[in-house]
C-alpha positions as CSV (number, residue, x, y, z in Angstrom):
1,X,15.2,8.3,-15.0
2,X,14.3,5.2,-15.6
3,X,17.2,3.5,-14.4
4,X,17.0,5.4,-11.5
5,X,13.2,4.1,-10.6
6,X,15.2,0.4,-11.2
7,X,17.8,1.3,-8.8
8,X,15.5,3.0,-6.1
9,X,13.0,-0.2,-5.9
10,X,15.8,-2.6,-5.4
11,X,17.6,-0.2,-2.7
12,X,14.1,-0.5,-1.3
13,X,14.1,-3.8,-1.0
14,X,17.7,-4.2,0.1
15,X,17.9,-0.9,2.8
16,X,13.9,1.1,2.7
17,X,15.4,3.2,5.6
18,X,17.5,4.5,2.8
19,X,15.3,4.6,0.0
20,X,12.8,6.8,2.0
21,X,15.7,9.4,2.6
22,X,16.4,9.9,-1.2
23,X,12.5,10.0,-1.9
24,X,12.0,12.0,1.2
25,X,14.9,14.4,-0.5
26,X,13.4,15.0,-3.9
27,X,11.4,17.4,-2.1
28,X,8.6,16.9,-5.1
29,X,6.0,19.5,-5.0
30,X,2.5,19.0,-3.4
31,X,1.1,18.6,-6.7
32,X,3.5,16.1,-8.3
33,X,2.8,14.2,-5.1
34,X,-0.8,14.1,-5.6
35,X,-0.6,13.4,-9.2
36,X,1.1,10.2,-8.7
37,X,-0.6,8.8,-5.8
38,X,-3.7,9.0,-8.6
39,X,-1.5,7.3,-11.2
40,X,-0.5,4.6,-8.5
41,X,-4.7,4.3,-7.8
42,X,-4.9,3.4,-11.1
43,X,-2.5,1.6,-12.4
44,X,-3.0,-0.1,-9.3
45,X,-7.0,-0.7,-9.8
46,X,-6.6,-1.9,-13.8
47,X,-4.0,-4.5,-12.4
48,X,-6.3,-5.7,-9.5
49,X,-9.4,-6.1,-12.0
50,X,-7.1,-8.2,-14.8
51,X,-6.2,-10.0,-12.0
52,X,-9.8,-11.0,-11.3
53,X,-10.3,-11.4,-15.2
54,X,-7.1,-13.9,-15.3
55,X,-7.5,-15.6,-11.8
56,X,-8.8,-19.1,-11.9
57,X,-12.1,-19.9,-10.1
58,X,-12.1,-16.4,-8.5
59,X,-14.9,-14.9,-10.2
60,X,-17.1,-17.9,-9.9
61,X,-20.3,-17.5,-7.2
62,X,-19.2,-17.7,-4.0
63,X,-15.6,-17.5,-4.0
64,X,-15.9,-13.2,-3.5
65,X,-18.3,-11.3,-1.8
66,X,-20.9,-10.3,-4.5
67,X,-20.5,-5.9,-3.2
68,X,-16.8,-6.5,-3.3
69,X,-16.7,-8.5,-6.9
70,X,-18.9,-5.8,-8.3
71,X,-16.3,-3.2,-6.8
72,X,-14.0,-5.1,-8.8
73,X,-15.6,-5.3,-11.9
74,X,-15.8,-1.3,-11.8
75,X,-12.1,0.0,-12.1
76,X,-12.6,3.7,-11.6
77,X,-14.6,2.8,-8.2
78,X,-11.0,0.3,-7.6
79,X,-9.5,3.7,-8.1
80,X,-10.9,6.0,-5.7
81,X,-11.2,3.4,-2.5
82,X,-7.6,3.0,-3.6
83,X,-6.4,6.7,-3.6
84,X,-8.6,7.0,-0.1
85,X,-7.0,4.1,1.3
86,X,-3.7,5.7,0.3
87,X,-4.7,9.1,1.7
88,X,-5.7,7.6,5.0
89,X,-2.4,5.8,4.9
90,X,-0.2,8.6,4.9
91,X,-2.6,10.3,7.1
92,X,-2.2,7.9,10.1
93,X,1.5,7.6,9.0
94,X,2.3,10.8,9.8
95,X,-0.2,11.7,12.7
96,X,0.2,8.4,14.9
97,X,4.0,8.8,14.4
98,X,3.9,13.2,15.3
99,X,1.5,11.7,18.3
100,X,4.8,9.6,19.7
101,X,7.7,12.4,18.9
102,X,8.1,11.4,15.2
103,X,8.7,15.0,13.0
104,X,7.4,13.4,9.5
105,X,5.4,15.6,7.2
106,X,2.0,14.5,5.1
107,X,3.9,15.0,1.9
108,X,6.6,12.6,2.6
109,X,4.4,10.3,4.0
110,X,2.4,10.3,0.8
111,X,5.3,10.3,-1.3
112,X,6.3,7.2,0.9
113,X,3.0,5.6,0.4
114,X,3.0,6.5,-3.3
115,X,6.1,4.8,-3.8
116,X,5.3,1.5,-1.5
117,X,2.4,1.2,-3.4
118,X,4.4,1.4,-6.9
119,X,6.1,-1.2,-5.4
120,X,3.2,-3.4,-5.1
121,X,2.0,-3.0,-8.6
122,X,5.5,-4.4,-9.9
123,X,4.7,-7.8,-7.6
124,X,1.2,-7.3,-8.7
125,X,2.1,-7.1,-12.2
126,X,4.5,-10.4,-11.5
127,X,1.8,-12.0,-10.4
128,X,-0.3,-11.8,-13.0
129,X,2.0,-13.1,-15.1
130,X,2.6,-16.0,-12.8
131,X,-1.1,-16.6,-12.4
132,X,-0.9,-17.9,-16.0
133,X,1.9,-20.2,-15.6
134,X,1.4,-21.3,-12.0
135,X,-1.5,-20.2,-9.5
136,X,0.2,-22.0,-6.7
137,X,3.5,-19.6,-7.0
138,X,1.2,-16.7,-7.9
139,X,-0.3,-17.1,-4.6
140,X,2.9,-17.7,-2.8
141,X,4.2,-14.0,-4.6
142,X,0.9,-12.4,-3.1
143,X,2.1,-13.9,0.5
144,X,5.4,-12.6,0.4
145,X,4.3,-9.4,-1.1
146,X,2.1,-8.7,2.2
147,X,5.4,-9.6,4.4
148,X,7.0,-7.0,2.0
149,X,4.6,-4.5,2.3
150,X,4.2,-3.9,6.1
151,X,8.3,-4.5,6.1
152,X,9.2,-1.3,4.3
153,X,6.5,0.5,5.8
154,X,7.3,0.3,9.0
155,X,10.9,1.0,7.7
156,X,9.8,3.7,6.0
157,X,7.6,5.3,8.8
158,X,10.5,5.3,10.8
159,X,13.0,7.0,8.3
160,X,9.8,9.5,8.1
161,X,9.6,10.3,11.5
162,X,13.5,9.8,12.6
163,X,12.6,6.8,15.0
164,X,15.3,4.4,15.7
165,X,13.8,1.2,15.8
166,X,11.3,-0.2,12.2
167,X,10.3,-3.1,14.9
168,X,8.9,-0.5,17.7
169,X,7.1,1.1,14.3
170,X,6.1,-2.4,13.9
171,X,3.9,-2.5,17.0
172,X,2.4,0.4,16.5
173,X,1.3,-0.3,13.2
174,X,-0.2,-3.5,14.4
175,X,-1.7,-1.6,17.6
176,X,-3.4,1.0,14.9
177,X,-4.8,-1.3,12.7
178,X,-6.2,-2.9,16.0
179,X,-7.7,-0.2,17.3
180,X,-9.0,0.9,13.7
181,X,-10.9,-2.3,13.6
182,X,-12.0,-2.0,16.9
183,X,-13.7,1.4,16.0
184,X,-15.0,0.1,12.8
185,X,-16.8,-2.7,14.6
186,X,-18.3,-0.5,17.3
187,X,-19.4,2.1,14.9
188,X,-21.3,-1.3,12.8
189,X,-22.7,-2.5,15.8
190,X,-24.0,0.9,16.7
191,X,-25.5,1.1,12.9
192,X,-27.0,-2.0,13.3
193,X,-28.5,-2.0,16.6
């Protein structure tokens, strides 16, 4: 099995159309599904907190919000904005995509998710360990792991949804995260005024 997880994450990086078909065709149950996107929230939360415990010059005043350092300094609340972040993910994965023709379902999209994010806590975990030998190219691993991230997403929300073109996905990603923040901003104005 655990060769296979090895072999899956670099087919991910080398073809994610075809990594999300064989995740897509474990057909994992609804529960299995659910139980690892919590295991991903929290492996993923205990890495991004010893990151803040090991990252130089981070946790000093100023350099992090004060609401978002104490966030950090709580892993179990790391967790659950994690795991909703996650949720929401696969959420607007599968509906924006349905709302242009795509045929995805939420629990593929959440295994998809899932498995992006286990992705991320292998470069996380890399870049821990290259925060203690070099900041510069721990920062520079961060960077590319944001190009990787939205790469094999929009790969894999095409494979979800049987579109043709990753780039098209692209845009519409970008177009949804637009509008998202558009929302957000009107909905904080409207609280504030």
């Amino acid at each position: 099995m655990q060769a296979e997880l090895g072999h899956l994450m670099q087919l991910t990086l080398q073809s994610p159309r075809v990594a999300a078909q064989r995740l897509m065709a474990w057909r994992l149950p609804a529960p299995a599904v659910w139980l690892a996107v919590a295991l991903m929230a929290v492996i993923s939360a205990l890495l991004s907190c010893a990151s803040l415990l090991l990252a130089p010059g981070r946790a000093e005043p100023g350099m992090i919000e004060p609401s978002i350092l104490a966030m950090l300094q709580n892993p179990l609340q790391v967790a659950v904005v994690q795991g909703v972040v996650m949720v929401i993910m696969a959420m607007l994965a599968q509906g924006v995509g349905r709302m242009f023709g795509g045929r995805g379902q939420f629990v593929d999209a959440l295994v998809l998710i899932g498995w992006t994010e286990a992705l991320l806590c292998v470069l996380q975990l890399a870049q821990i360990v290259l925060m203690l030998i070099s900041p510069g190219v721990a920062a520079a691993t961060g960077l590319f792991g944001m190009i990787l991230f939205v790469w094999v997403l929009a790969n894999f929300v095409a494979e979800l949804h049987g579109f043709a073109s990753a780039g098209k996905v692209l845009a519409g990603i970008i177009a949804t995260v637009l509008a998202i923040s558009v929302l957000v901003a009107f909905a904080l104005v409207a609280m504030e005024g």
